[in-house]
N, CA and C of each residue as an Amber inpcrd file, in Angstrom:
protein
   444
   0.8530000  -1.1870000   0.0000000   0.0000000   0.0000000   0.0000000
   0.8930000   1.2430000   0.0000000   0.4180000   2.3390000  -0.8690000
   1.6250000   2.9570000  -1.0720000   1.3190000   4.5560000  -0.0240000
   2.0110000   5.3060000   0.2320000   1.8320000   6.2170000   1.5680000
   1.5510000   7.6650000   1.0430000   1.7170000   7.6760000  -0.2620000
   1.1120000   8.6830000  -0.7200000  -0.1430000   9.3020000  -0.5770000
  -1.4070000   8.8360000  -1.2520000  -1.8930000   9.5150000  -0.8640000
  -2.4030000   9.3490000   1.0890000  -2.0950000   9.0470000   2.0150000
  -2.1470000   9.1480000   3.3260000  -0.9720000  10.8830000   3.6540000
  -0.3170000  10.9870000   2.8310000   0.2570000  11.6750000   2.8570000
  -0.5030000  13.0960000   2.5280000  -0.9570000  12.6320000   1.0640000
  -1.3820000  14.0480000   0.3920000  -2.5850000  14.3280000   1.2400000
  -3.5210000  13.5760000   2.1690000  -4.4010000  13.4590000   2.8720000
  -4.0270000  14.4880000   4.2530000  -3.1870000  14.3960000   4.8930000
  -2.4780000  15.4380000   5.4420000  -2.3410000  16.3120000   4.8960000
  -1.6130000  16.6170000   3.9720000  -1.6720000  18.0870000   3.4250000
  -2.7720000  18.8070000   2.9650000  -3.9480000  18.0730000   2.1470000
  -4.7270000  18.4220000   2.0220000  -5.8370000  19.0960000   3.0970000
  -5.9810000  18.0550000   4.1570000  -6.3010000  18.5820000   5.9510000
  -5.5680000  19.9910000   6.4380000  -4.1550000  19.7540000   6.1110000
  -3.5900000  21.2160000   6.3290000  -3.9360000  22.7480000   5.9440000
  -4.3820000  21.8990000   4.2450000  -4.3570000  23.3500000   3.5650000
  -6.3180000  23.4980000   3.8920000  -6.8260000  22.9660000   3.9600000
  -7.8770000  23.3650000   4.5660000  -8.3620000  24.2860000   5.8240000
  -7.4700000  23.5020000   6.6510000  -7.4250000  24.2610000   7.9190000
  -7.2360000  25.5380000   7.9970000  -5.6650000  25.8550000   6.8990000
  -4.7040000  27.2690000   7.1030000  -5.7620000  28.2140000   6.1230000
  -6.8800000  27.5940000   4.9250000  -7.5570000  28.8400000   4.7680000
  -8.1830000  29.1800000   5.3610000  -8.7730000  28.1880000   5.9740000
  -9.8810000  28.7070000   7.2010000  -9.2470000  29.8010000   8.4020000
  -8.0730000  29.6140000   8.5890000  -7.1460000  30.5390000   9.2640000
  -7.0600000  32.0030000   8.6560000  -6.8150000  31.8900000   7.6990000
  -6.2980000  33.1540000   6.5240000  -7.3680000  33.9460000   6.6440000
  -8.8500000  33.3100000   6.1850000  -9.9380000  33.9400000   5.9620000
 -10.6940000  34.4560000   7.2390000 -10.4950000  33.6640000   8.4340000
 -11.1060000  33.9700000   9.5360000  -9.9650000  35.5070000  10.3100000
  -8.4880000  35.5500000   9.8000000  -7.5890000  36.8310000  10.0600000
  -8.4380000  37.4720000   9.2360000  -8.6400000  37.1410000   8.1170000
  -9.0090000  38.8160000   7.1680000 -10.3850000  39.6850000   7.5820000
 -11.5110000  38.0460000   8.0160000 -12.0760000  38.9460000   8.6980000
 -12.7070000  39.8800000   9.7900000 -11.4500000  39.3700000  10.6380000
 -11.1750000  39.8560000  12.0890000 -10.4380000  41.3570000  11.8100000
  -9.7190000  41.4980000  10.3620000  -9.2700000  42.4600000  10.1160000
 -10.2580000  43.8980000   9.6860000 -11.3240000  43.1370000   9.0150000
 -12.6790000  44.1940000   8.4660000 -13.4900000  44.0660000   9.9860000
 -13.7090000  43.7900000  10.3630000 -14.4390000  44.1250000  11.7930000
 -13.1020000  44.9330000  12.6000000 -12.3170000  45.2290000  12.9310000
 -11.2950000  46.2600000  13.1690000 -11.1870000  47.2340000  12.7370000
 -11.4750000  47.3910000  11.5600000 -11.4040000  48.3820000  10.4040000
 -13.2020000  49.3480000  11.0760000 -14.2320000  48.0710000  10.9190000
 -15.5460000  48.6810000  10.7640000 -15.4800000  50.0210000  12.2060000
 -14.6890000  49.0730000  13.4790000 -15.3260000  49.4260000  14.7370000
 -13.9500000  50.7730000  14.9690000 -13.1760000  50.6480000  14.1730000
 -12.3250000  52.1490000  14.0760000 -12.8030000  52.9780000  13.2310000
 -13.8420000  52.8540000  12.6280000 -14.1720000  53.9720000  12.0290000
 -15.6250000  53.6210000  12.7390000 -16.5450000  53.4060000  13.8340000
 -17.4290000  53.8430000  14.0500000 -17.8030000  54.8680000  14.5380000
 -16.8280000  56.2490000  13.9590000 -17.7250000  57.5200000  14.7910000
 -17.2510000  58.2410000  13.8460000 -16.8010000  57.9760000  12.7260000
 -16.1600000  58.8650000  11.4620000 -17.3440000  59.1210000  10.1020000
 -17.7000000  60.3970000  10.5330000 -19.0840000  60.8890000  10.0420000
 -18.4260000  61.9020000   8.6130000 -17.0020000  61.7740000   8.1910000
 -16.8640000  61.7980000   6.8670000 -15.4020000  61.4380000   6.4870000
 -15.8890000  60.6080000   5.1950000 -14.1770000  59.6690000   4.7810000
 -13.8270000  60.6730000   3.8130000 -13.0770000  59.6670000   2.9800000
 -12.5510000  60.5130000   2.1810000 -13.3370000  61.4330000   1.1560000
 -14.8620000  60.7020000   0.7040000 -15.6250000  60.8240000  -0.4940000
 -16.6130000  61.9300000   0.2950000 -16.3090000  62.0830000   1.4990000
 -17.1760000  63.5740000   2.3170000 -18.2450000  62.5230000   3.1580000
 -18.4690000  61.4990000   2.5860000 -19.9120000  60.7880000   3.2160000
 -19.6430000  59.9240000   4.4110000 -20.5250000  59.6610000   5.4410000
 -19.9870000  58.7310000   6.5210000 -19.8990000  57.5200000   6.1870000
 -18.8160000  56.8630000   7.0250000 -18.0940000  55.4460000   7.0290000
 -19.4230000  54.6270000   6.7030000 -19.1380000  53.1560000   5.3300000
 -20.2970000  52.5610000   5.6410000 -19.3710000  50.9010000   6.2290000
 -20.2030000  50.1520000   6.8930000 -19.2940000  49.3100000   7.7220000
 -19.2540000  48.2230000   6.1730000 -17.8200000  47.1320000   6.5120000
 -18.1830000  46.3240000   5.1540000 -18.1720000  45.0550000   6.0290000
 -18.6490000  43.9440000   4.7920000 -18.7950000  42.8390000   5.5220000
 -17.8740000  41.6610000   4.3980000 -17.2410000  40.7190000   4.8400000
 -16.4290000  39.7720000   3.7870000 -17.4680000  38.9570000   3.0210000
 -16.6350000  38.3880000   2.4050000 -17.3980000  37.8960000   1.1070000
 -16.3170000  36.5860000   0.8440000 -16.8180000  35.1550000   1.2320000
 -16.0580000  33.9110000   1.1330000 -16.4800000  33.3370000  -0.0810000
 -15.4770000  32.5180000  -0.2000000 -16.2030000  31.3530000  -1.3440000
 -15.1170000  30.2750000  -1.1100000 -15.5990000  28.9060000  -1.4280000
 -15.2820000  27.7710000  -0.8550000 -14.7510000  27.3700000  -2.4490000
 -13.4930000  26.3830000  -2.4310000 -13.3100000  25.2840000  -3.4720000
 -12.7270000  23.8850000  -2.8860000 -13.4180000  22.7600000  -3.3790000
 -12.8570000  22.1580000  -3.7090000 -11.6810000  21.3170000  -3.6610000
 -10.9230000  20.3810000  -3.0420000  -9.6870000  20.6650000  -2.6820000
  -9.4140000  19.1500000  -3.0580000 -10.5910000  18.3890000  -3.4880000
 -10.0140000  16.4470000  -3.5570000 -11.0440000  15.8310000  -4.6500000
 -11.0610000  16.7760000  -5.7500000 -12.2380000  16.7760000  -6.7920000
 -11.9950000  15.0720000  -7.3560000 -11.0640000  14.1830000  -7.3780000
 -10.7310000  13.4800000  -7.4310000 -10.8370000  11.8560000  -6.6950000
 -11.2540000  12.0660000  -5.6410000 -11.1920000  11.4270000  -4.6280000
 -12.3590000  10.1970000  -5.0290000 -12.2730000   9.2000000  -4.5600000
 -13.1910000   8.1930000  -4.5960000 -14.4150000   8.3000000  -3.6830000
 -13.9080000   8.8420000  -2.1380000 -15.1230000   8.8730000  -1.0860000
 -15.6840000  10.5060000  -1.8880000 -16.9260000  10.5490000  -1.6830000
 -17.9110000  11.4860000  -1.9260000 -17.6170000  12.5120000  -1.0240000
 -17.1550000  12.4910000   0.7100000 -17.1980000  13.3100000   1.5510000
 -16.1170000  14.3080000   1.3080000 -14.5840000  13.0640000   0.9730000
 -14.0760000  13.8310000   0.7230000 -13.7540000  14.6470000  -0.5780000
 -14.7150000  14.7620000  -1.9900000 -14.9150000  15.4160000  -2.7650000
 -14.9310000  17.0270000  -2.2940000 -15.9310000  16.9010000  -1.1120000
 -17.0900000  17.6420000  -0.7070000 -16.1340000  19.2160000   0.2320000
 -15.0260000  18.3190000   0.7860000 -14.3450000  19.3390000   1.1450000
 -13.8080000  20.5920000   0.7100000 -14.0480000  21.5160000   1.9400000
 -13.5100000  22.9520000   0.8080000 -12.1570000  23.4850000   1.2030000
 -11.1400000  24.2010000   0.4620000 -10.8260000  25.5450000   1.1140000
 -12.0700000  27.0490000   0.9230000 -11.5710000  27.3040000   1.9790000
 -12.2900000  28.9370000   2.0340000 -11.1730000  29.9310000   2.2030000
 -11.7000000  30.8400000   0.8930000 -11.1260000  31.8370000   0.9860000
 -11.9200000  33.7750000   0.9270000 -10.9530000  34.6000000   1.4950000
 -12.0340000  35.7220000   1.6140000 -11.6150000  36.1720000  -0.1940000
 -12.6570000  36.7050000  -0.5230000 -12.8340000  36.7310000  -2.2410000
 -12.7780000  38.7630000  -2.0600000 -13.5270000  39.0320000  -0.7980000
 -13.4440000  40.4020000  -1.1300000 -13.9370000  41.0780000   0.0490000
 -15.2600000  41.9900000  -0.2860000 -15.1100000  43.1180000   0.6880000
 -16.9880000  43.4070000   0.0460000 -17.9630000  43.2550000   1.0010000
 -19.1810000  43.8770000   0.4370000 -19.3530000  45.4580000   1.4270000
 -19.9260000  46.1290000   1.1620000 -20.3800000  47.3410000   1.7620000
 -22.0810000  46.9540000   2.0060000 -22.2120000  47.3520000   3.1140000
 -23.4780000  47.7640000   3.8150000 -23.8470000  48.9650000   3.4290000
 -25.0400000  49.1240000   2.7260000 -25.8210000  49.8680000   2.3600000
 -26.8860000  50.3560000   3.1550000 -27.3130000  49.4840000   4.5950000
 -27.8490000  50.4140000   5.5390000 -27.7850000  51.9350000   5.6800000
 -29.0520000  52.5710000   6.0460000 -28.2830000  54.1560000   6.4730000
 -27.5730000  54.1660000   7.8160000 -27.2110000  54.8080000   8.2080000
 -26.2970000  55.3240000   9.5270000 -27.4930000  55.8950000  10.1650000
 -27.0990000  56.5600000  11.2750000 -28.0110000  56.7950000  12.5610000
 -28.0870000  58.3100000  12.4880000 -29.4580000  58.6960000  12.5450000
 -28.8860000  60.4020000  12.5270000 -28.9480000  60.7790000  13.9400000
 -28.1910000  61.3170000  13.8430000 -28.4890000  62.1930000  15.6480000
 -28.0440000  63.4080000  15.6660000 -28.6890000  64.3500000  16.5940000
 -29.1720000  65.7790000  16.5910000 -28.0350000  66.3480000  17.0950000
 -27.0210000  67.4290000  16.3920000 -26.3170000  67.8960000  17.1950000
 -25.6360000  68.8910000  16.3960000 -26.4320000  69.8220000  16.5510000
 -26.4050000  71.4250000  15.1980000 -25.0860000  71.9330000  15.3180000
 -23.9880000  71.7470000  16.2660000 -22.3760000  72.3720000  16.7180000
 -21.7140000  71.5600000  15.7940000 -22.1470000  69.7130000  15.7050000
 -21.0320000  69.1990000  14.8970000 -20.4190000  69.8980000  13.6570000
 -19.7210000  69.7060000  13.2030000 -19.0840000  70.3380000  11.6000000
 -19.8300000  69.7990000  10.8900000 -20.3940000  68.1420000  10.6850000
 -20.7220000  67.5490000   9.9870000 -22.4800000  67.5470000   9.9260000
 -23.0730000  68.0570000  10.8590000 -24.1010000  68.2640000  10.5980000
 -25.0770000  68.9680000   9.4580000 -26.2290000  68.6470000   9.1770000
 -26.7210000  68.7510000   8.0760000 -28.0840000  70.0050000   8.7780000
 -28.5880000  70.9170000   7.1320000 -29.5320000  72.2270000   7.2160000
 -29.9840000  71.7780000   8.2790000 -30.5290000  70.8250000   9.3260000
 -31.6360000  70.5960000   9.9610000 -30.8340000  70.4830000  11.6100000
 -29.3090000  70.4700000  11.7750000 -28.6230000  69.9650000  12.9590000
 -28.7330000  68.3940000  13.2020000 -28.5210000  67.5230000  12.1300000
 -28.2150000  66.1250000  12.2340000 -27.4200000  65.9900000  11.7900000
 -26.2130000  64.8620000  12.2010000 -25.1890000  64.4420000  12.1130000
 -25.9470000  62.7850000  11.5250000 -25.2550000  62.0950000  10.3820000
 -25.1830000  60.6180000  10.4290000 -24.1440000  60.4650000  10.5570000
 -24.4300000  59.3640000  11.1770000 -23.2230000  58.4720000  12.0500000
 -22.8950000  57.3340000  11.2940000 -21.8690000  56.2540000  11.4650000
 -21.5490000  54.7570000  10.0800000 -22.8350000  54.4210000  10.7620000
 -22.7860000  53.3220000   9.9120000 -24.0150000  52.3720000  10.0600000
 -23.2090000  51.2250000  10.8880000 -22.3540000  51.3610000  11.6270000
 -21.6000000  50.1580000  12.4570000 -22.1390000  50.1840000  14.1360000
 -22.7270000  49.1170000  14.2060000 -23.0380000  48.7330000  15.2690000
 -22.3080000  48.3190000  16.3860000 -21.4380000  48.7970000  17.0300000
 -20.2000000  48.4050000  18.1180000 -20.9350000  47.0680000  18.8790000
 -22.2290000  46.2910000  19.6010000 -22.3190000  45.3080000  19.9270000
 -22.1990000  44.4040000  19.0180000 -22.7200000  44.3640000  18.0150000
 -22.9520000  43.5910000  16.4790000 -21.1900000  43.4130000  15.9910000
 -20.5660000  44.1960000  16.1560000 -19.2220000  44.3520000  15.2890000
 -18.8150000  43.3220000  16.7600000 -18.7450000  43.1980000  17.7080000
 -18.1130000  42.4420000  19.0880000 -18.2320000  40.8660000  19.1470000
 -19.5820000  41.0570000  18.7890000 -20.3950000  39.6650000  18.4070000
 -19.5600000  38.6500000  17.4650000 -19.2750000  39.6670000  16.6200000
 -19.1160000  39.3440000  14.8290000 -16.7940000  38.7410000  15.5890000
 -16.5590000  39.5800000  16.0980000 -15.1110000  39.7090000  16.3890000
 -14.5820000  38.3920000  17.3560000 -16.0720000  37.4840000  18.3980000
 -15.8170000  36.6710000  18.8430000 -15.9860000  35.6880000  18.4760000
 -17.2100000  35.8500000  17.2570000 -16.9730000  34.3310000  16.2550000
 -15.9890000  34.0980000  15.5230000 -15.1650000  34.9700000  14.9710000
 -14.0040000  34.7840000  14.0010000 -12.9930000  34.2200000  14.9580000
 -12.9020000  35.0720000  16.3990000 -12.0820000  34.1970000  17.8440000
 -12.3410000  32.6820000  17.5320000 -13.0700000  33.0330000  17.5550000
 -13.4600000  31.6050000  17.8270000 -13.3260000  30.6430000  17.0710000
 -13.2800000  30.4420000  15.5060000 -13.2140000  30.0790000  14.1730000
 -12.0310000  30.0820000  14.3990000 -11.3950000  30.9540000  14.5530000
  -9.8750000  31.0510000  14.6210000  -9.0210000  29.5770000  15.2840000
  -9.3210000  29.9130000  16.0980000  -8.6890000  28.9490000  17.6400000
  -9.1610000  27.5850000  17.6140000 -10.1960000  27.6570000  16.4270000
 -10.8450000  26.1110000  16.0910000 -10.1120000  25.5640000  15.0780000
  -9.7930000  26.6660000  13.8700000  -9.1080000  26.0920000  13.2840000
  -7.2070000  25.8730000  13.5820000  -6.7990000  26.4240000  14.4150000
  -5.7480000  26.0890000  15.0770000  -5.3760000  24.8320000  16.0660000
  -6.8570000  24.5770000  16.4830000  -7.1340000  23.6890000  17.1280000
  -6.7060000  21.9900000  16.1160000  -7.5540000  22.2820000  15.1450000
  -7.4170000  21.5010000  13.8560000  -6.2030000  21.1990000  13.3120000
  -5.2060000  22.1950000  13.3080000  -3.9430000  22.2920000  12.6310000
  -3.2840000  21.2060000  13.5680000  -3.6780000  21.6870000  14.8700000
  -2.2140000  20.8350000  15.9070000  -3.3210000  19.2660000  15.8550000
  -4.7470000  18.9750000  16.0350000  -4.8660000  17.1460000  15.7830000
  -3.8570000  17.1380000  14.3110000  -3.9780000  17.6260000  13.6140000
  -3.4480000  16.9990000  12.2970000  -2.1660000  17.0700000  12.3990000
  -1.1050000  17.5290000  13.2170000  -0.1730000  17.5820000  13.1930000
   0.4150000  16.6080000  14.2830000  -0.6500000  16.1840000  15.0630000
  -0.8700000  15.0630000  16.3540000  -0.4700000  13.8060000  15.2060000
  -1.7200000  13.3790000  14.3060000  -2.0580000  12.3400000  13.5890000
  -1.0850000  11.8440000  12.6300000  -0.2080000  13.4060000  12.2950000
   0.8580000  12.8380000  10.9210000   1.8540000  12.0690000  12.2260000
   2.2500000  12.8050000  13.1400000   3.5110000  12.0560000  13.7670000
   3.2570000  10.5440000  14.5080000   1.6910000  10.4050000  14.7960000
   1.4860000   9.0090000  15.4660000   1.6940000   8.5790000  14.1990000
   1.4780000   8.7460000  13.1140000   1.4480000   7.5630000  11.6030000
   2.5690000   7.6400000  11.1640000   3.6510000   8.6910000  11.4190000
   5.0390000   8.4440000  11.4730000   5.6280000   7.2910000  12.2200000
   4.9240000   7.5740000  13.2590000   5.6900000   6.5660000  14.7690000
   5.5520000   5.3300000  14.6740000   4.4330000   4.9200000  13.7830000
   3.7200000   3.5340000  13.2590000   4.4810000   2.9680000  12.2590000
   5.0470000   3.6260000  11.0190000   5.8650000   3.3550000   9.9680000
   7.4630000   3.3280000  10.7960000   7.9030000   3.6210000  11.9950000
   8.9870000   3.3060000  11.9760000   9.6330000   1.9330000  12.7990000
């Protein structure tokens, strides 16, 4: 029986894991981004911050494979960047600079509990898939320890 693919089976587990890593940093990085600009009532284009949200897409990784499940497996990767089109919050406050004919200010449309929420699932995704990295890195060396 030859050890290849048991091998490529590991790597393949690996590279699964590390996008799930990659993609769960990037979007721990746009929720950082959203909740530093939640009080920035004009960017560059004059208009207030709108918060963005990622945008994944999964491939593929064992299109080949005989078992069905593992066909089925993906990497995920972040593909991009959507914008929230919500409005922002107006609130009354005729001194700001940014206030409008009437003394309203809009504010981003970023929700600081919602953005917290959003920052402990990616924690969490995170540390799962790290979690993942070290069994698989458990499993290659017991099947090392077995072959020797």
């Amino acid at each position: 029986m030859s050890r290849l693919p048991q091998v490529a089976g590991v790597f393949t587990a690996m590279e699964v894991a590390a996008s799930g890593l990659t993609a769960e940093r990037g979007r721990m990085n746009l929720i950082a981004s959203n909740l530093a600009n939640a009080h920035t009532t004009r960017g560059a284009d004059g208009n207030p911050y709108k918060r963005v949200d990622p945008v994944f897409v999964g491939k593929s990784v064992n299109k080949s494979s005989f078992d069905p499940v593992l066909r089925q497996i993906s990497e995920v990767h972040l593909a991009g960047t959507r914008t929230d089109t919500s409005p922002g919050q107006l609130v009354y406050d005729p001194s700001h600079p940014d206030a409008n004919a009437q003394g309203y200010v809009e504010y981003p449309n970023v929700n600081v509990v919602t953005e917290m929420v959003n920052l402990m699932t990616a924690s969490r995704a995170y540390e799962a898939g790290v979690t993942s990295i070290e069994s698989i890195k458990s499993m290659a060396r017991s099947a090392l320890k077995i072959g020797q």
